[in-house]
C-alpha positions as CSV (number, residue, x, y, z in Angstrom):
1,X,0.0,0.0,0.0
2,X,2.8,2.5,1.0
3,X,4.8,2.1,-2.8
4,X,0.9,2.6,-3.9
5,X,0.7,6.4,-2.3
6,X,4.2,6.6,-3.1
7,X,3.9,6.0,-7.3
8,X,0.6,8.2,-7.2
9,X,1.9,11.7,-6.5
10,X,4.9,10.2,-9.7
11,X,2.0,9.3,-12.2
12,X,0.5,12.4,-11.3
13,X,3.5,14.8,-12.6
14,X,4.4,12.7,-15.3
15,X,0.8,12.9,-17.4
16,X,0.0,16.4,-16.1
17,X,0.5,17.6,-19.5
18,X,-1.4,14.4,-21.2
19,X,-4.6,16.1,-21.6
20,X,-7.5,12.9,-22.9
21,X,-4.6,10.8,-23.9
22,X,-3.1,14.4,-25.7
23,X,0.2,15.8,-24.8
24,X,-1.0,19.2,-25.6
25,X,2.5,21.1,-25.1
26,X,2.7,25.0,-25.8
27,X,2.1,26.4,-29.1
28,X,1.9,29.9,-30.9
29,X,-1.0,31.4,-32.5
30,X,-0.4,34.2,-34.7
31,X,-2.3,36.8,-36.4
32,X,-0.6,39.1,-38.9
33,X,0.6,41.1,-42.2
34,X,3.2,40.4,-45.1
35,X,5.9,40.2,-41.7
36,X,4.7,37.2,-40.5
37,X,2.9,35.5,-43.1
38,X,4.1,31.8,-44.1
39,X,1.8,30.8,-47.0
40,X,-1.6,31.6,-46.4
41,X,-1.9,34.0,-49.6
42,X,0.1,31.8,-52.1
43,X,-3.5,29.8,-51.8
44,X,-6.0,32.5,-51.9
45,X,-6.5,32.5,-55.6
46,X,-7.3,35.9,-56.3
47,X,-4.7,37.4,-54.3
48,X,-2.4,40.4,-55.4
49,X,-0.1,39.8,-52.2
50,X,1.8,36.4,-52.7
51,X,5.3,35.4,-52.2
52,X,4.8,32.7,-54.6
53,X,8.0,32.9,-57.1
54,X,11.5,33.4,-56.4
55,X,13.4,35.0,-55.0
56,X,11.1,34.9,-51.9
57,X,12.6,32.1,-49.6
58,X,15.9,31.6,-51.1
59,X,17.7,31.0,-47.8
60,X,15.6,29.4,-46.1
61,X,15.2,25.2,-46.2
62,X,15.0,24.3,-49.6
63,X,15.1,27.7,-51.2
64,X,12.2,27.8,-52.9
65,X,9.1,30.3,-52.4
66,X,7.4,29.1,-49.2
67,X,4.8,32.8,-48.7
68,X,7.4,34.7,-46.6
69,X,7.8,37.7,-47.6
70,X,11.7,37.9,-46.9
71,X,14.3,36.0,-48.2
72,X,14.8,33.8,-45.2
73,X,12.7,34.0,-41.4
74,X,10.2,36.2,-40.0
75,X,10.7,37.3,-36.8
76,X,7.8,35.0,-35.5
77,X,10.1,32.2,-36.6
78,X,13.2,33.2,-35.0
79,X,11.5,34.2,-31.7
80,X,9.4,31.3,-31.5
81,X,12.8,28.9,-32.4
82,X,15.2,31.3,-29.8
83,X,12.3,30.5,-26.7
84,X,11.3,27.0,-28.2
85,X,8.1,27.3,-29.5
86,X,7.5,24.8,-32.7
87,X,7.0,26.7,-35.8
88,X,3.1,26.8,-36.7
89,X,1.7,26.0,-40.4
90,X,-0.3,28.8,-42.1
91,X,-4.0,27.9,-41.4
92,X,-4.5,27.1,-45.4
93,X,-1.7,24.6,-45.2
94,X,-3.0,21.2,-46.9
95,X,-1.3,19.4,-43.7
96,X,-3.0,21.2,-41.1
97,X,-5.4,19.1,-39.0
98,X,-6.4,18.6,-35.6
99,X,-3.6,16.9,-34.5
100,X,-1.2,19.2,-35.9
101,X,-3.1,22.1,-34.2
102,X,-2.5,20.6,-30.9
103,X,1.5,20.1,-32.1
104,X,2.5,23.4,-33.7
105,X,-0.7,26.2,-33.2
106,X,-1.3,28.0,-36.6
107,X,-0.3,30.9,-38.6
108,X,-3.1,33.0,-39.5
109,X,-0.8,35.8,-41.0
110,X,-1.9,37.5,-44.9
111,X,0.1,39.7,-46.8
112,X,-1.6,43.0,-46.6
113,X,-3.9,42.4,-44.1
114,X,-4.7,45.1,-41.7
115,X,-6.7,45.8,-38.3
116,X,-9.2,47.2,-40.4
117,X,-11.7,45.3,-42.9
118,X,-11.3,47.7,-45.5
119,X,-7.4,47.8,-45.3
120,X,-5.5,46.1,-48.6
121,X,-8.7,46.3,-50.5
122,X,-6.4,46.7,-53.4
123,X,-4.9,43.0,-52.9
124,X,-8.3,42.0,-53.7
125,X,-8.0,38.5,-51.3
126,X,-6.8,38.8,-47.6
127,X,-7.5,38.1,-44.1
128,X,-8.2,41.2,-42.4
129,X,-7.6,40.9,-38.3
130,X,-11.3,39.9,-38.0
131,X,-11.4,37.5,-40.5
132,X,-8.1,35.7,-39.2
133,X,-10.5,36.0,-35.6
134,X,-13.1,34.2,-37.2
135,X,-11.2,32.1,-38.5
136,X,-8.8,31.3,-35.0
137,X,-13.1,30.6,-33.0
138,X,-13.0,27.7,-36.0
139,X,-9.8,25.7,-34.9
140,X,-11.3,26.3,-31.8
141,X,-14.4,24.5,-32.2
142,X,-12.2,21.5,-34.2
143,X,-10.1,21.0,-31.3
144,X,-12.9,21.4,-28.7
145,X,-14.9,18.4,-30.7
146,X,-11.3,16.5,-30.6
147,X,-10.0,16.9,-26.8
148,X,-13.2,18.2,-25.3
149,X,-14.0,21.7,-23.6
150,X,-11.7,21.4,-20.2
151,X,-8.5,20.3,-22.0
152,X,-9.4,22.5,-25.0
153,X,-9.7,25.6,-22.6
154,X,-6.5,24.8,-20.7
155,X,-4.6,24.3,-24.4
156,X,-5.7,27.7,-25.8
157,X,-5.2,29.8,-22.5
158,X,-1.4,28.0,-21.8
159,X,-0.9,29.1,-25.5
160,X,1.2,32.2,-26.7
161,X,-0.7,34.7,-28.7
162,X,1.2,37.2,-31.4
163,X,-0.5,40.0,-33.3
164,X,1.8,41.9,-35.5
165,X,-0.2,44.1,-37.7
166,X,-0.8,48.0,-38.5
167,X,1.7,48.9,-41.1
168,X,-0.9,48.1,-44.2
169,X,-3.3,50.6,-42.0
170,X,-1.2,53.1,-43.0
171,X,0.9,51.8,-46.1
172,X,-1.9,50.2,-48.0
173,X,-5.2,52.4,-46.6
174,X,-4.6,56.1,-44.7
175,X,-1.6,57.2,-46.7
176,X,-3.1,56.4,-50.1
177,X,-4.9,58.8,-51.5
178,X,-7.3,55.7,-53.3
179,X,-8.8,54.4,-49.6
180,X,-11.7,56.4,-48.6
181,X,-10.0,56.6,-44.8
182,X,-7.2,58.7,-46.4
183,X,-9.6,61.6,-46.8
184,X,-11.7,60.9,-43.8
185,X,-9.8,60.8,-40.9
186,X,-6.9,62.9,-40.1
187,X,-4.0,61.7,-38.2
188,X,-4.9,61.7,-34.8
189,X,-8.2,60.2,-35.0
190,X,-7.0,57.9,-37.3
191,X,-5.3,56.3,-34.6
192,X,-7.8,57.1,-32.5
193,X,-10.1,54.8,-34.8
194,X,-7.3,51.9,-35.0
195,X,-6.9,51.8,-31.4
196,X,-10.6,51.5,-30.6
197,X,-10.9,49.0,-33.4
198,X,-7.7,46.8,-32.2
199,X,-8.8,47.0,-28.4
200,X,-12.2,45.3,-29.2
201,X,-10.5,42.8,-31.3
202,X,-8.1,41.9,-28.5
203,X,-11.1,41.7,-26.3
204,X,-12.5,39.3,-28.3
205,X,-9.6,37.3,-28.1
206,X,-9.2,37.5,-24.4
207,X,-13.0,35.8,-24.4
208,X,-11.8,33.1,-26.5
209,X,-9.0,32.1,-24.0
210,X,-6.0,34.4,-25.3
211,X,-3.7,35.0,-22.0
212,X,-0.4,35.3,-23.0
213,X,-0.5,37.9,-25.7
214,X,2.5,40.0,-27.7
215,X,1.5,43.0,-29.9
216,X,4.3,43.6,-32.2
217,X,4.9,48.0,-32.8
218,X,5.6,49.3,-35.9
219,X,9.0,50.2,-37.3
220,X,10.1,53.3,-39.0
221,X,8.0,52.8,-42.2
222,X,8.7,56.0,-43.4
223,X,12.2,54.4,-44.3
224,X,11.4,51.6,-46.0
225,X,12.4,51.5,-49.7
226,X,9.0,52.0,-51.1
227,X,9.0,55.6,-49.0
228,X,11.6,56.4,-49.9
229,X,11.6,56.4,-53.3
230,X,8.3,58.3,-53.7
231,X,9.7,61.0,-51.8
232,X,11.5,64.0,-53.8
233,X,14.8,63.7,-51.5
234,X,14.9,59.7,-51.4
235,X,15.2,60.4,-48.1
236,X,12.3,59.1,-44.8
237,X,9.1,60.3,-45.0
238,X,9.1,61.8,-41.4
239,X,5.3,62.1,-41.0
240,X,5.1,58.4,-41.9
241,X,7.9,57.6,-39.2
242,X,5.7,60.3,-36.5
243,X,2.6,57.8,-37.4
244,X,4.6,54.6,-36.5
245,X,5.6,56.3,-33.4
246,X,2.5,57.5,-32.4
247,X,0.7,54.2,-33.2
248,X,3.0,52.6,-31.2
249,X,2.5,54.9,-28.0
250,X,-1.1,54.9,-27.6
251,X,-0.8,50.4,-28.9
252,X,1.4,50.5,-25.8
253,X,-1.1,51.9,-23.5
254,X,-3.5,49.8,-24.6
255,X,-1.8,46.6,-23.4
256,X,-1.3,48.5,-20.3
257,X,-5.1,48.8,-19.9
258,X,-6.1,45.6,-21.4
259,X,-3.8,43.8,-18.8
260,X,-5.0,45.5,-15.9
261,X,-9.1,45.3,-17.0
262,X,-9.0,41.2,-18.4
263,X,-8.8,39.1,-15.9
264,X,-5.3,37.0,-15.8
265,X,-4.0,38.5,-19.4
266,X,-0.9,39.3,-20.1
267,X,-0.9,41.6,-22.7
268,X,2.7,43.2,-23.6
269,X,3.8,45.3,-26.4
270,X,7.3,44.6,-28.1
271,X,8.5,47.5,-29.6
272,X,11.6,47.8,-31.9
273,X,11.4,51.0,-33.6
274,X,14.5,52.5,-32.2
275,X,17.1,49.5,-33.1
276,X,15.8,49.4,-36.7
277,X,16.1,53.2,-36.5
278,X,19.7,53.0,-35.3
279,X,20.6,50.7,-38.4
280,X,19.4,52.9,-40.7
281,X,21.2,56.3,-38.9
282,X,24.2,54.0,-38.8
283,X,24.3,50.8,-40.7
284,X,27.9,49.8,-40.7
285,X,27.9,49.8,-36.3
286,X,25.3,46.7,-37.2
287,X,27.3,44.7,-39.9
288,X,25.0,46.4,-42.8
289,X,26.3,47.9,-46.0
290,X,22.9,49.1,-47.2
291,X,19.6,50.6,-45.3
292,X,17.9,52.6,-47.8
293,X,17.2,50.2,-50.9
294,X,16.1,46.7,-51.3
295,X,18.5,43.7,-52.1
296,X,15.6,42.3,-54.6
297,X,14.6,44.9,-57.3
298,X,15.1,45.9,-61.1
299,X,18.2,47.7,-60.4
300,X,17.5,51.7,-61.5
301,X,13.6,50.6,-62.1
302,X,11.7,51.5,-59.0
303,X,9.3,50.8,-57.2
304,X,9.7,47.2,-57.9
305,X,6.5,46.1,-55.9
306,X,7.3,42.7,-55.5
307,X,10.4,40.1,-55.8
308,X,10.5,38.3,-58.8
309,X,12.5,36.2,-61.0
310,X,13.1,38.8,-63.1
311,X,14.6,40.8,-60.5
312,X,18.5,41.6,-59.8
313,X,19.7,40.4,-56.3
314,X,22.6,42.1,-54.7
315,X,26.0,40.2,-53.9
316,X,25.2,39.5,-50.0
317,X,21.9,39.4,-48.6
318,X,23.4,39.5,-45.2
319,X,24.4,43.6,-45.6
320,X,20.8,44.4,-46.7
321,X,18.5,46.0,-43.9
322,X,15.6,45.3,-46.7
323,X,14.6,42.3,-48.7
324,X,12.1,44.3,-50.7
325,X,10.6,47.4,-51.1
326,X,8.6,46.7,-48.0
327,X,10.1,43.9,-45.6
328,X,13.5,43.0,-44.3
329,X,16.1,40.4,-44.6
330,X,16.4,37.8,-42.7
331,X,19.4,39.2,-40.8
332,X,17.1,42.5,-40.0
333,X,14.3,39.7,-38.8
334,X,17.3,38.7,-36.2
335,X,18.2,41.8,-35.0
336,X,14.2,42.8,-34.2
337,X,13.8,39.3,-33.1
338,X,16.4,39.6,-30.4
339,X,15.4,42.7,-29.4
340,X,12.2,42.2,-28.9
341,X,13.3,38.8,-26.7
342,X,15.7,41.1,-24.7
343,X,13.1,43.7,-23.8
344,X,10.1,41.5,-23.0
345,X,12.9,38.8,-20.9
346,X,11.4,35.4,-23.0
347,X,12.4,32.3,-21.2
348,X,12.6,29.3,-22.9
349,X,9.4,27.2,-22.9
350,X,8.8,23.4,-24.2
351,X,12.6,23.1,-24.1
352,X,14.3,19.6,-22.8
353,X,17.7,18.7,-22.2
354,X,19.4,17.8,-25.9
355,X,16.6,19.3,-28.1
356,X,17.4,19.6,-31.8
357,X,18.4,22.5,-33.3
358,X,16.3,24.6,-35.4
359,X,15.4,23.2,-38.4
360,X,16.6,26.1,-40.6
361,X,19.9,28.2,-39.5
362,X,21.0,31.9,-40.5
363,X,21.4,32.1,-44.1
364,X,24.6,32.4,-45.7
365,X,25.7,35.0,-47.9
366,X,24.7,35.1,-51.6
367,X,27.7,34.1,-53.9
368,X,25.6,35.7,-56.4
């Protein structure tokens, strides 16, 4: 009777995390733009925003276009590989299933999707943040009917939540002069408007079990390539780069509220504007060679809107702050990535004692 008690308490700890027969370990959820997406729009037919041909992917596993919109990892890869967190399929991928929900979460990300509905109209297809909501309450239901409602509950509230969009609110809606919102809002209430509108979409979440949630700021986008070159100097648009900064205070005062109103969330807000700023200021101090035009384009032809095969790359990816006109390289993925663990202090989670490394490593310069 006394070896009994004694195995008990040892069974006990050892299928605390078996859930219905499930180990249901920690995943990631994540909602998001053209900066996180891994594949969702490559198989939305009608799409204008795909990452479907080369050079899109070309360091990353087999090289070939996998709907990244960099030529190697997001940052949602490398923070989720740095902490431990498997890397989750985009919610159209023909593998995804019940099972593989429970082992990896999902992506939800779409190139030019926005917090508002109307955002990326232009793209034709893509999920706005409501529509990746609705989307995130249906694998809900699926792994409900799977595991039942107790384990299902505990699975989606020990989850980690990212939500990294905004930049297509202003890129792709207020700043072009084609969106209605460009002409009916002025800066401030602009924001005013996104704010409101994000703070009732992460409300939603927090009723759907979302705890543990990071809301990704925005970076200078006034500096990007695509900026740039519209502007007369080819220097930052400055009252895009004031935008991104005021977005990014009043997003970080809403996770402030949000965390102390909802009950047991943990809502933070990972901001790295200033270390992508200081690369651009200074981009030799980081290992860069170039800050202010895309590695991928048509040479003297620009805007190049998109990466294609067509397109010229430059001799090493790794000195290129930018991929595209729009999103960075890989190596600029890193250096957010691990700013973003240093500020918010991420400790390593589903991690054991020999794990494998991650499946894809830094990319190595172009011999191109």
């Amino acid at each position: 009777m006394k070896l009994i008690v004694t195995v008990v308490p040892i069974l006990a700890t050892v299928f605390s995390g078996l859930i219905n027969g499930y180990d249901c370990k920690v995943v990631q959820f994540i909602f998001g733009d053209s900066l996180s997406e891994n594949g969702n729009n490559n198989r939305l037919s009608k799409s204008f925003a795909q990452a479907a041909l080369p050079w899109y992917g070309i360091d990353y596993g087999s090289g070939m276009p996998n709907g990244r919109f960099t030529n190697g990892r997001t940052v949602s890869d490398i923070i989720g590989d740095k902490i431990g967190l498997p890397r989750p399929p985009a919610f159209l991928d023909p593998s995804l299933s019940e099972d593989v929900i429970l082992d990896n979460g999902v992506n939800f990300a779409s190139g030019g999707g926005g917090i508002l509905n109307q955002t990326g109209g232009l793209f034709i297809q893509r999920f706005s943040f409501y529509k990746q909501i609705e989307l995130f309450n249906g694998v809900q239901t699926l792994i409900r009917n799977k595991i039942g409602d107790e384990a299902a509950t505990k699975f989606f509230q020990e989850a980690k939540y990212v939500v990294a969009l905004g930049s297509n609110d202003f890129i792709n809606n207020y700043l072009n002069p084609i969106y209605p919102d460009s002409w009916t809002y002025n800066d401030d209430n602009y924001i005013d408007y996104l704010i409101e509108t994000l703070g009732a979409q992460l409300t939603v979440l927090h009723g759907m079990g979302v705890r543990e949630l990071m809301v990704f700021g925005l970076g200078p986008m006034g500096c990007i390539p695509l900026q740039r070159v519209l502007s007369t100097s080819g220097g930052c648009q400055e009252k895009t780069n004031t935008l991104a900064l005021n977005f990014n205070k009043a997003t970080a005062k809403l996770m402030d509220d949000l965390s102390a109103k909802l009950p047991n969330a943990s809502y933070k807000f990972g901001d790295a504007y200033d270390v992508v700023n200081n690369v651009i200021t200074n981009p030799s101090k980081y290992g860069f060679e170039n800050a202010d035009s895309p590695c991928c384009s048509f040479g003297r032809i620009r805007p190049a809107l998109t990466c294609i095969p067509a397109s010229r790359l430059c001799k090493d990816r790794s000195k290129y702050l930018f991929c595209d006109e729009y999103h960075p390289s890989d190596r600029a993925n890193e250096l957010i990535a691990n700013e973003l663990i240093r500020k918010l202090g991420f400790k390593p989670i589903n991690q054991t004692e020999g794990a494998s490394p991650s499946p894809t490593s830094a990319p190595a310069p172009s011999d191109d």
